[in-house]
N, C-alpha and C positions, 0 to 999 in steps of 0.2 A: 835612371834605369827602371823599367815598367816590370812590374813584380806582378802577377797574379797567385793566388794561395786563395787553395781551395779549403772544405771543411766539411763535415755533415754526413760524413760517410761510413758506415760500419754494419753489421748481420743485424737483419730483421726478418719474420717470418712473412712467406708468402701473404698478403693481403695487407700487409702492415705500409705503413707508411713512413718518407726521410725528405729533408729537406736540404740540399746543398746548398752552400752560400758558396761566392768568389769575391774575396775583395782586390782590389785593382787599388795599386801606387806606383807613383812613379810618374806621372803623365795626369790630362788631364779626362777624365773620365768619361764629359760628355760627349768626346769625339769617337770614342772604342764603341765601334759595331761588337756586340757581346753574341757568343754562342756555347752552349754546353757539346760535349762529342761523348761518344763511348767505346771501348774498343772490350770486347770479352775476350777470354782465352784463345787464340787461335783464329780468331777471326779481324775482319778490320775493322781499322774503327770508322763510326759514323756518326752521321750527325742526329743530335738527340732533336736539339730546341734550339733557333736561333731569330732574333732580333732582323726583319729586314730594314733596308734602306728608308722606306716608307713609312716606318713606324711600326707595321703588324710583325706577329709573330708564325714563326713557320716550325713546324712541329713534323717529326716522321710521322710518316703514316698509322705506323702500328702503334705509337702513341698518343693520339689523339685523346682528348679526354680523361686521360691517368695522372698524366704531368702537366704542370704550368710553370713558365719561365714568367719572370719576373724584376724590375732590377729599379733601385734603389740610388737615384743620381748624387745625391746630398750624402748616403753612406759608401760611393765608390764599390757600390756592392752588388751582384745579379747573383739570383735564386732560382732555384728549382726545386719544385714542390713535385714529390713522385708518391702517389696514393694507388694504391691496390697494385703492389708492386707482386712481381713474376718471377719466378726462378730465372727465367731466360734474362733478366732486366740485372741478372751478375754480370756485373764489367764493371772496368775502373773507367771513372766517369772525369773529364778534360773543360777544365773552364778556356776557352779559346776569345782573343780579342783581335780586332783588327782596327787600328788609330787608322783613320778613314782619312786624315790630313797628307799622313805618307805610305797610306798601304802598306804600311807593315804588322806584321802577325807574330801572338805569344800566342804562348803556352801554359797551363799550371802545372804543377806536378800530378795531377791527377788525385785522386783518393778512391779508395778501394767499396764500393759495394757489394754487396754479398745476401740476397736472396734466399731462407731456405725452404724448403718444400713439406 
């Protein structure tokens, strides 16, 4: 059973910096296409930073620059590094995988980030 568990998450002030880990069990790691998501209060959720097929990494727009994904094959583990972080950048933030052998997609439980102003 493929387990993702997130971490890294908790109030820091506008400008400050956090760095999410996920680590992944369960399966074998270097087939999981990796992607962080975010959803804030009332809004949906999206896509923060994700790994493509190809090897590069695809980042939202409005992120460019602040954040870097990251990921650690030997520790089962991908990262996100969020630097000059934004009130607006509160959401609980989603380690998302996708095992590219069967197309099938997790979920973490998410962990809470909290921005303040």
């Amino acid at each position: 059973q493929v387990q993702l568990v997130e971490s890294g998450g908790g109030l820091v002030q506008a400008g400050g910096s956090l760095r999410l880990s996920c680590a992944a069990s369960g399966s074998i790691f270097r087939f999981f296409a990796m992607a962080w998501y975010r959803q804030a209060p009332g809004k949906q959720r999206e896509l923060v930073a994700a790994f493509t097929s190809g090897g590069t990494i695809n980042y939202a727009d409005s992120l460019k620059g602040r954040f870097t994904l990251s990921r650690d094959n030997a520790k089962s583990t991908v990262y996100l590094q969020m630097n000059s972080l934004k009130p607006e950048d509160t959401a609980v933030y989603y380690c998302h995988a996708i095992d590219k052998r069967w197309s099938i997609e997790y979920w973490g439980q998410g962990t809470q980030v909290t921005v303040s102003s």
